[in-house]
C-alpha positions as CSV (number, residue, x, y, z in Angstrom):
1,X,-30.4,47.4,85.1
2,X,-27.6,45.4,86.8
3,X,-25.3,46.9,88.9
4,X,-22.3,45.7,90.7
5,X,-19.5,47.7,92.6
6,X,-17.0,46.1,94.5
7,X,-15.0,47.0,97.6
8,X,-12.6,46.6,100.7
9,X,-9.6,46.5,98.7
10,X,-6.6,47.8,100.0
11,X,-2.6,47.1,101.0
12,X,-2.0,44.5,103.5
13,X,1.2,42.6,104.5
14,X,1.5,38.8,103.4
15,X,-0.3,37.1,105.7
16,X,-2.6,39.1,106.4
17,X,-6.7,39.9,105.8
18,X,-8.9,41.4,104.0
19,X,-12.7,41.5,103.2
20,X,-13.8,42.5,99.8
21,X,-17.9,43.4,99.6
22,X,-19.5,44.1,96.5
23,X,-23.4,45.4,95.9
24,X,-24.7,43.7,93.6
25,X,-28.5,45.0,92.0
26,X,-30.0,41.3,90.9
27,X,-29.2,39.1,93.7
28,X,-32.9,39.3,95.2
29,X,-33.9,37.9,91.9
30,X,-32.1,34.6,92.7
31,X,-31.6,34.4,88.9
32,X,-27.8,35.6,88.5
33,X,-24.9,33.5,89.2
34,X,-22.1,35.8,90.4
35,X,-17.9,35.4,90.4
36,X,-15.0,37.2,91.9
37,X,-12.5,37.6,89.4
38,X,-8.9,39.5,89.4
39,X,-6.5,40.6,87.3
40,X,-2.8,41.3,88.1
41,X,-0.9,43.6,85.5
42,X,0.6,41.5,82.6
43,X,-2.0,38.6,83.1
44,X,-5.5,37.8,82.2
45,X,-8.2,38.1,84.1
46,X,-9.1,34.6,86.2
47,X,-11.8,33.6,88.4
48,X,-10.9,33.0,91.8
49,X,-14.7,32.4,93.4
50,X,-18.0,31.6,91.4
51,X,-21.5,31.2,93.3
52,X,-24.4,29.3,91.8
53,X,-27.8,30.9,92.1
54,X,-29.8,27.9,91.5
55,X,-27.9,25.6,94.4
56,X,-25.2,27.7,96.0
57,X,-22.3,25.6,94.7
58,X,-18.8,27.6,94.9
59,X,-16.1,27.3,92.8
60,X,-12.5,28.5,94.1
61,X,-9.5,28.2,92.1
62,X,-7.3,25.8,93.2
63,X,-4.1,28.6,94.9
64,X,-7.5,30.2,96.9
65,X,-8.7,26.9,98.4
66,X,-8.3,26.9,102.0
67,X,-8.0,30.8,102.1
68,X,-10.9,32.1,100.7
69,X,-14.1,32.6,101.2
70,X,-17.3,33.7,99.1
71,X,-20.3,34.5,100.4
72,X,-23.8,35.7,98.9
73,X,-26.1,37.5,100.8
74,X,-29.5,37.7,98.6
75,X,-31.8,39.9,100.6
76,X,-29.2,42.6,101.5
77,X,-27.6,42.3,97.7
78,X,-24.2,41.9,98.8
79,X,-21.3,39.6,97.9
80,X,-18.5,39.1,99.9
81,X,-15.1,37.7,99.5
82,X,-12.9,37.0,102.5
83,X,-9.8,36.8,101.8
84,X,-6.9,35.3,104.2
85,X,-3.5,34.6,104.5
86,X,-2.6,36.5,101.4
87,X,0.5,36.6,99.5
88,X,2.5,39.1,97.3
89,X,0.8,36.2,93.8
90,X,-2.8,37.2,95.3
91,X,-1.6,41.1,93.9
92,X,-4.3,42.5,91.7
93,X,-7.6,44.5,90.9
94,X,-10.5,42.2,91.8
95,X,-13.7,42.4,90.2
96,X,-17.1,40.9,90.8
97,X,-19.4,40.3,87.9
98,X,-23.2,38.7,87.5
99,X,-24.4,36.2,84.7
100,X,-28.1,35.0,84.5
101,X,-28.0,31.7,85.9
102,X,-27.4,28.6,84.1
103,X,-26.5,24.8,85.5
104,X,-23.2,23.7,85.3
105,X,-21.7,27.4,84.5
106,X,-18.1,27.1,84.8
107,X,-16.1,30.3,86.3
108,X,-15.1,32.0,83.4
109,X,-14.7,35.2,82.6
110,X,-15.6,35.0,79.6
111,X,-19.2,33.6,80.3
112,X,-19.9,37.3,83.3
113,X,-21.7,39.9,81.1
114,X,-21.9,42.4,83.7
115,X,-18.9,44.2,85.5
116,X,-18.4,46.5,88.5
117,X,-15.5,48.4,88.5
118,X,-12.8,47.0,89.9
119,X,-10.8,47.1,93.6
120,X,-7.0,46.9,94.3
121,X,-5.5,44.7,96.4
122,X,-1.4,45.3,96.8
123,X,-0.3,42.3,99.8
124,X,3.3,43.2,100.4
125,X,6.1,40.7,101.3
């Protein structure tokens, strides 16, 4: 059964930090590509950090670059997203979610079968 339950979200001031974990069940397995995704009210949901299983390749949308960063720790089934320098756009409920690998995925929402529930992040101006 897979598993996933994000956290570390939170209210912080623009500009500031924040770390978001999620434990995810099917990292050890290697076989599970896995995405931080958020949604801010009125919009769809986007990916803003997708990790490869097979090679470790990260995607980050292009207003993250430079201020994000995802992480995948396999043996201790955790994901991490640091987050920094955050601004009042980066508003929302992040989620993470797990797909079983395949080359060339794309972060997409669409393509993530399985969800954890989602955590807030409120930055402030």
């Amino acid at each position: 059964e897979v598993q996933l339950q994000a956290s570390g979200g939170g209210l912080v001031e623009a500009g500031g930090s924040l770390k978001l974990s999620c434990a995810a069940s099917v990292l050890r397995s290697r076989d599970y590509d896995i995405g931080w995704f958020r949604q801010a009210p009125g919009k769809e949901r986007e990916g803003v950090s997708c990790i490869a299983a097979n090679n470790g390749d990260t995607f980050y949308r292009d207003s993250v670059k430079g201020r994000f960063t995802a992480s995948r720790d396999n043996l201790k089934d955790m994901v991490y997203l640091r987050m920094s320098s955050l601004k009042p756009d980066d508003t929302a409920i992040y989620y993470c979610a797990a797909v079983l690998a395949e080359y060339g995925r794309s972060c997409n929402a669409a393509e993530y079968a399985y969800w954890g529930q989602g955590t807030l992040v409120t930055v402030s101006s």
